[in-house]
ROSE-4610 file (N, C-alpha, C; in Angstrom, 1 decimal, always signed):
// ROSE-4610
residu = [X/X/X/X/X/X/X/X/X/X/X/X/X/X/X/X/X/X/X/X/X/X/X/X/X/X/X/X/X/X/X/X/X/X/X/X/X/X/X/X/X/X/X/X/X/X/X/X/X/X/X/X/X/X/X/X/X/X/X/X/X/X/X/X/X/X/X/X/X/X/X/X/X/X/X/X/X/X/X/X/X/X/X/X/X/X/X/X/X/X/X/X/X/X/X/X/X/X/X/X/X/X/X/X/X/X/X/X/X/X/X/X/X/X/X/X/X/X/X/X/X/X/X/X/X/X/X/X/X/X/X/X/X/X/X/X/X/X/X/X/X/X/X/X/X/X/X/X/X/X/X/X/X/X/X/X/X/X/X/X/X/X/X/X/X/X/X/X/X/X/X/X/X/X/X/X/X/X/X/X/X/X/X/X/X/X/X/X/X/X/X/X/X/X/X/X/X/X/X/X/X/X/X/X/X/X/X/X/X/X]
num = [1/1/1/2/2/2/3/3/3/4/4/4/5/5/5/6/6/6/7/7/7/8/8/8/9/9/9/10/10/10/11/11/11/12/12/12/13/13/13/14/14/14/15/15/15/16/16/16/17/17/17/18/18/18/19/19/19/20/20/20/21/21/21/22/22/22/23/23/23/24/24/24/25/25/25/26/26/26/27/27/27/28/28/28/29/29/29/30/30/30/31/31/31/32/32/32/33/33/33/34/34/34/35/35/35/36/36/36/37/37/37/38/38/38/39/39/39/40/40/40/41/41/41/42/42/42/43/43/43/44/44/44/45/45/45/46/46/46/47/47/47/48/48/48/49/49/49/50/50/50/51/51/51/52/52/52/53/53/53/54/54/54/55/55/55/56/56/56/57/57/57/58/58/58/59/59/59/60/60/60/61/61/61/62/62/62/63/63/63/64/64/64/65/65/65/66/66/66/67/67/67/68/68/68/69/69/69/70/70/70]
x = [+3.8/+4.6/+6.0/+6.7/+7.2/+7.8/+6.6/+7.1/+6.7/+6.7/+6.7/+8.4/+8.0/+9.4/+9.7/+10.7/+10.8/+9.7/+9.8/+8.9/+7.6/+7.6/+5.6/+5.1/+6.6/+5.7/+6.0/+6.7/+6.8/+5.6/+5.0/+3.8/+2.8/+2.7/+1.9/+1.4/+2.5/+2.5/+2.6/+3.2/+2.6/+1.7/+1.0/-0.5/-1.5/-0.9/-1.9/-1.6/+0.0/+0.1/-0.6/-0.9/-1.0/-2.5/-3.1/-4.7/-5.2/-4.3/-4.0/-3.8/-2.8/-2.5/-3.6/-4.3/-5.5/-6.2/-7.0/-8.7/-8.2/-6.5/-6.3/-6.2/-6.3/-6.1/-7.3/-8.3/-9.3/-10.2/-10.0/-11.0/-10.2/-8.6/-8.2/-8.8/-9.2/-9.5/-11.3/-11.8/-13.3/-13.4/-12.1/-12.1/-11.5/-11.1/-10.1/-11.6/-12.2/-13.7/-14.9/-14.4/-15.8/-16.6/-15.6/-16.6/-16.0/-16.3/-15.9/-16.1/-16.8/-17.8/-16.7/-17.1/-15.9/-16.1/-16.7/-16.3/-15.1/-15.2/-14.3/-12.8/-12.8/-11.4/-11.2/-11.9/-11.6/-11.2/-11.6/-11.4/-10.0/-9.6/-8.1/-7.5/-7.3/-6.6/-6.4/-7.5/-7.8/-6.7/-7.3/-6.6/-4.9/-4.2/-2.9/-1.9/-2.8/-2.2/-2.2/-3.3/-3.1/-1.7/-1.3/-0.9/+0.8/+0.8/+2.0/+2.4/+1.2/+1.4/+2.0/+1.6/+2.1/+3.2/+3.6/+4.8/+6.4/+5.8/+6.7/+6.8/+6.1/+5.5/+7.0/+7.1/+7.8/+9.4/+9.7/+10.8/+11.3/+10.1/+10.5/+11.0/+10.7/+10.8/+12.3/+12.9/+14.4/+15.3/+14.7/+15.5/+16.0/+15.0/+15.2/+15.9/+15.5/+16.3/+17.7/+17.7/+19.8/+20.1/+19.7/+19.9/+20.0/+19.3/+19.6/+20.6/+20.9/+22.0/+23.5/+23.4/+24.5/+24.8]
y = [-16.7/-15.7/-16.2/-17.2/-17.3/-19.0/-18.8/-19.5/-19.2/-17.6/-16.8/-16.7/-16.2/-16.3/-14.6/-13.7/-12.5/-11.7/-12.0/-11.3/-11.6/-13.0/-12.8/-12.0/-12.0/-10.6/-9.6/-9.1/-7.8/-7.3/-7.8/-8.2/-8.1/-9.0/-8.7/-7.6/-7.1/-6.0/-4.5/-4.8/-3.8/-3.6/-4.4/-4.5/-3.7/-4.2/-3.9/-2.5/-1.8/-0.5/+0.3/+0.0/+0.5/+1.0/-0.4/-0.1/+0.7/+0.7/+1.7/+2.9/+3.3/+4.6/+5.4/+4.4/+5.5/+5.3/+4.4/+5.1/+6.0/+6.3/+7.1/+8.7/+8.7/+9.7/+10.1/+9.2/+9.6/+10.1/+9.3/+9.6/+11.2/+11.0/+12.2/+13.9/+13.4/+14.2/+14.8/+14.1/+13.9/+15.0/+14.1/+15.3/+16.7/+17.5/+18.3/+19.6/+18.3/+19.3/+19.3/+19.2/+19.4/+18.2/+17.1/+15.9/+15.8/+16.2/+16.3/+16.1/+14.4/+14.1/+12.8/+12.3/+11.4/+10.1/+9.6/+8.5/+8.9/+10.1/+10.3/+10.7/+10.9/+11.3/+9.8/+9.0/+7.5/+6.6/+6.7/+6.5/+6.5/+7.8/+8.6/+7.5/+7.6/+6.8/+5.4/+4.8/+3.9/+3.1/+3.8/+3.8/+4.2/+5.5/+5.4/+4.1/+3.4/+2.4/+1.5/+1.1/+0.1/+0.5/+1.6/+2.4/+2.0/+1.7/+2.1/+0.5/-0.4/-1.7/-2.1/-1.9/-2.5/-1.9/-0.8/-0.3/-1.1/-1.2/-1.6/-3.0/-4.0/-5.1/-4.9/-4.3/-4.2/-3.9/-3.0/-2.6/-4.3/-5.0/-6.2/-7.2/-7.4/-8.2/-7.4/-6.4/-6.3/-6.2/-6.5/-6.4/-8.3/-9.1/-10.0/-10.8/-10.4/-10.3/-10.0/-8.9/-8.9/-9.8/-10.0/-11.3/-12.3/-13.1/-14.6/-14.6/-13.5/-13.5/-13.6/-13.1/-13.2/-14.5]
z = [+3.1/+2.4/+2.1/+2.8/+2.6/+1.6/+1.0/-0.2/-1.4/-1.2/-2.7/-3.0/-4.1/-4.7/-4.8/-4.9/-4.9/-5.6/-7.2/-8.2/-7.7/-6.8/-6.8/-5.4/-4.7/-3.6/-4.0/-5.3/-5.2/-6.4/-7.1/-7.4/-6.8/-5.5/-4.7/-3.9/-3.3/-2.8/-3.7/-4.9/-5.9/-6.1/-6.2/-6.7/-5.6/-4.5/-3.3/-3.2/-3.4/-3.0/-4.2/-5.3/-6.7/-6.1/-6.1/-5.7/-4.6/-3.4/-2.4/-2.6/-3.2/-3.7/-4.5/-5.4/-6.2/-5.7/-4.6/-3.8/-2.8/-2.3/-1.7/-2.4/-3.5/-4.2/-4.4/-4.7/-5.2/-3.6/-2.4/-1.6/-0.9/-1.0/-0.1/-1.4/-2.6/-3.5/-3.3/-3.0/-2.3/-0.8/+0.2/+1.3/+1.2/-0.2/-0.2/-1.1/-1.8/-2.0/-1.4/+0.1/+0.8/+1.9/+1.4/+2.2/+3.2/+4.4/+5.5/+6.7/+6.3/+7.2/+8.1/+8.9/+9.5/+8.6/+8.4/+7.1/+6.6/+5.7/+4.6/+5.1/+6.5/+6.8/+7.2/+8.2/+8.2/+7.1/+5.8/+4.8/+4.6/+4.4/+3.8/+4.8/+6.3/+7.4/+6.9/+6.3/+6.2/+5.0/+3.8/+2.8/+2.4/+3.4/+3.8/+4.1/+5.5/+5.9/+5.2/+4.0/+3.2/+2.5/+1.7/+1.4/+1.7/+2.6/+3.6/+3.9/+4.0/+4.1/+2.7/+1.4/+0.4/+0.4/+0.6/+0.0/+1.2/+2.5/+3.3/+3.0/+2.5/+2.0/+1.0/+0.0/-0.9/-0.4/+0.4/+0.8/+1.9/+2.2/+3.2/+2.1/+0.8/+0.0/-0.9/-0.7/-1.0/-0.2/+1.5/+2.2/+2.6/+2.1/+2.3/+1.1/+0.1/-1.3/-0.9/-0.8/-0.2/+0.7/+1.9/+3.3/+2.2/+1.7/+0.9/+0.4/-0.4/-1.9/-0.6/+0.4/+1.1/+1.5]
């Protein structure tokens, strides 16, 4: 990781939170009509933390963006 360049982790981790965010939409959409079996809540868990990884992913890559420029 660390010999990406800013734009290609924030790319990266875009990408990952993008794709994150809609099977979380779509699966937390699935448990909201009825599927309510433990798969599907493991799922939602599942898919949050991806969720939560890209986006922190992303906030690590402008926090270290500001550190260099100093």
């Amino acid at each position: 990781m660390k010999d990406f360049s800013f734009k290609t982790r924030i790319i990266y981790f875009g990408a990952i939170a993008l794709v994150s965010l809609s099977f979380l939409a779509l699966q937390l959409t699935a448990v909201m009509q009825g599927s309510n079996g433990v798969g599907s809540i493991t799922l939602v868990i599942l898919w949050a933390i991806m969720a939560l990884f890209g986006l922190a992913g992303i906030g690590y890559a402008f926090k270290s963006r500001n550190r260099q420029k100093n």
